[in-house]
N, CA and C of each residue as an Amber inpcrd file, in Angstrom:
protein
   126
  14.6550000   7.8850000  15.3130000  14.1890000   8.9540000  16.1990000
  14.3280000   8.5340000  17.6570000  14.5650000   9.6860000  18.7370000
  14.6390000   9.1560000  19.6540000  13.1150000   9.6370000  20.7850000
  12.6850000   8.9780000  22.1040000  12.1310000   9.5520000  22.1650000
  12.2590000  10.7890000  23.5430000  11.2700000  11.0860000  24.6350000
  11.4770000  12.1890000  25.6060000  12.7090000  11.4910000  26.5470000
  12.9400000  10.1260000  26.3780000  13.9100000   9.6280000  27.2870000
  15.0390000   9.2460000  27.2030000  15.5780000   9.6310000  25.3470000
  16.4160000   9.1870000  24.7280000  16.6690000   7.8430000  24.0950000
  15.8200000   6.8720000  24.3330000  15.8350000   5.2540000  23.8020000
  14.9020000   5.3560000  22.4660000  15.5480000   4.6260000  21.8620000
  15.7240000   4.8950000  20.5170000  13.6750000   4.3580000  20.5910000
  13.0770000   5.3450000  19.5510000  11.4830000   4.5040000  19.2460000
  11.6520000   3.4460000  18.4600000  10.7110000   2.5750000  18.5480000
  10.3170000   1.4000000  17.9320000   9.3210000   2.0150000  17.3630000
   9.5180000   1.0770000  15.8570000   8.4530000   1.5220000  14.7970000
   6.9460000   0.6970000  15.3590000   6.3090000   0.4390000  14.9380000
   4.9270000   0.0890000  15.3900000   4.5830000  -1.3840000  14.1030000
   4.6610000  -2.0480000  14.7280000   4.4150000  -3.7370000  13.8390000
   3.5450000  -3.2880000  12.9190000   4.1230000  -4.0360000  11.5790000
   3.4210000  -3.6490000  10.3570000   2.6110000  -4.8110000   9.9000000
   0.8690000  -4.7400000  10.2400000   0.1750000  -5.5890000   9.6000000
   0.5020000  -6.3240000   8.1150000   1.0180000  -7.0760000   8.1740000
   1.1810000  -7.9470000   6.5870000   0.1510000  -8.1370000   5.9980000
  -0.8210000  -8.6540000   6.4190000  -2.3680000  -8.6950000   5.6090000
  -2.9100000  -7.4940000   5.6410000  -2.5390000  -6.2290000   6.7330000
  -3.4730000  -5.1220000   5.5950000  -2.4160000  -4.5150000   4.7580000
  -1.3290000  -4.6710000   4.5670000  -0.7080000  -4.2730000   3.8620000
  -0.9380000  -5.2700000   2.2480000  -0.8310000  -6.3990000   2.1890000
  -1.3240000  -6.9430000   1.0030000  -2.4710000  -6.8320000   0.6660000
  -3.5280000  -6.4870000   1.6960000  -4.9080000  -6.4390000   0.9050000
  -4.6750000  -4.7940000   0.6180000  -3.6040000  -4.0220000   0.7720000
  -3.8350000  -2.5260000  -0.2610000  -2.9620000  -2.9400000  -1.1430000
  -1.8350000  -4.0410000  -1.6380000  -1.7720000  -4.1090000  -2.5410000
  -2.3800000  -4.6840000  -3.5900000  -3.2700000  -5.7350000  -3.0040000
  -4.2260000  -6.2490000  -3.9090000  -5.2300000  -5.1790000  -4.5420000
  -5.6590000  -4.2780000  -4.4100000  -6.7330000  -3.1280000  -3.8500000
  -5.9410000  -2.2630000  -5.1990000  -4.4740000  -1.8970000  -5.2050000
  -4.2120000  -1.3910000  -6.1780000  -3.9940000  -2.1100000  -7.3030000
  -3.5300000  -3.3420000  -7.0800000  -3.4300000  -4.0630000  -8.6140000
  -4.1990000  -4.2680000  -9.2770000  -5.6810000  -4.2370000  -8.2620000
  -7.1390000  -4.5540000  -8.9290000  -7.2200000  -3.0930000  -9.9010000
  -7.6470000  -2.0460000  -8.8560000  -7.4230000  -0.9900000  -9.7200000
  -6.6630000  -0.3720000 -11.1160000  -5.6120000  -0.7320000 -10.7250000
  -4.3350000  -0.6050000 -12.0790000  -5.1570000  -1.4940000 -13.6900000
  -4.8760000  -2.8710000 -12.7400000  -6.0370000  -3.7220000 -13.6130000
  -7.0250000  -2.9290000 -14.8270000  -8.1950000  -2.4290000 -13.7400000
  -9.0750000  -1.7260000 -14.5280000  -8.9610000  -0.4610000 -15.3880000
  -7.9710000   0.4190000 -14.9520000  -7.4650000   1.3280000 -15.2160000
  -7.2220000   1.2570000 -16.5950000  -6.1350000   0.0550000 -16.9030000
  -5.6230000  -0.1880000 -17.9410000  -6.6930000  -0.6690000 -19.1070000
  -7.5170000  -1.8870000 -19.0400000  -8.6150000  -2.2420000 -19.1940000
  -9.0870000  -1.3400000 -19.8180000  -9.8180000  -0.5070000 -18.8500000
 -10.6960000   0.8620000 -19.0590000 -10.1750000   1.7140000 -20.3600000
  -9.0770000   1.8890000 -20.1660000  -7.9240000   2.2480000 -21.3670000
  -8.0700000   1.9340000 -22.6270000  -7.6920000   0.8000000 -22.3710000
  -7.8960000  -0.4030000 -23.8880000  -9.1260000  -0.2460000 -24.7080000
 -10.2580000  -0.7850000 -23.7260000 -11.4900000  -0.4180000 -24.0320000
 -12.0400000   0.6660000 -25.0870000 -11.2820000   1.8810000 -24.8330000
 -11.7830000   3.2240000 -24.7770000 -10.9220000   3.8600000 -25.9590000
  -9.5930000   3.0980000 -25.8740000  -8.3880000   4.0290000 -26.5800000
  -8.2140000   3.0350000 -27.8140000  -8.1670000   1.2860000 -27.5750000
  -7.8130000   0.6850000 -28.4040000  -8.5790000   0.2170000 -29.2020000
């Protein structure tokens, strides 16, 4: 994208640690999910 001045935008620095702590956040979840599953179904 460009922006009102034509120079190309820069994306905006991507936190690495909050980005792994939402993947941790979902694996935990998935985790239980499945779990929960087992539990219930198996």
């Amino acid at each position: 994208m460009l922006d009102d001045r034509g120079v190309p935008a820069v994306e905006p620095p991507v936190d690495h640690r909050l980005e792994a702590a939402i993947n941790a956040v979902r694996a935990t979840i998935q985790n239980v999910v499945i779990q929960h599953g087992v539990l219930h179904h198996g």
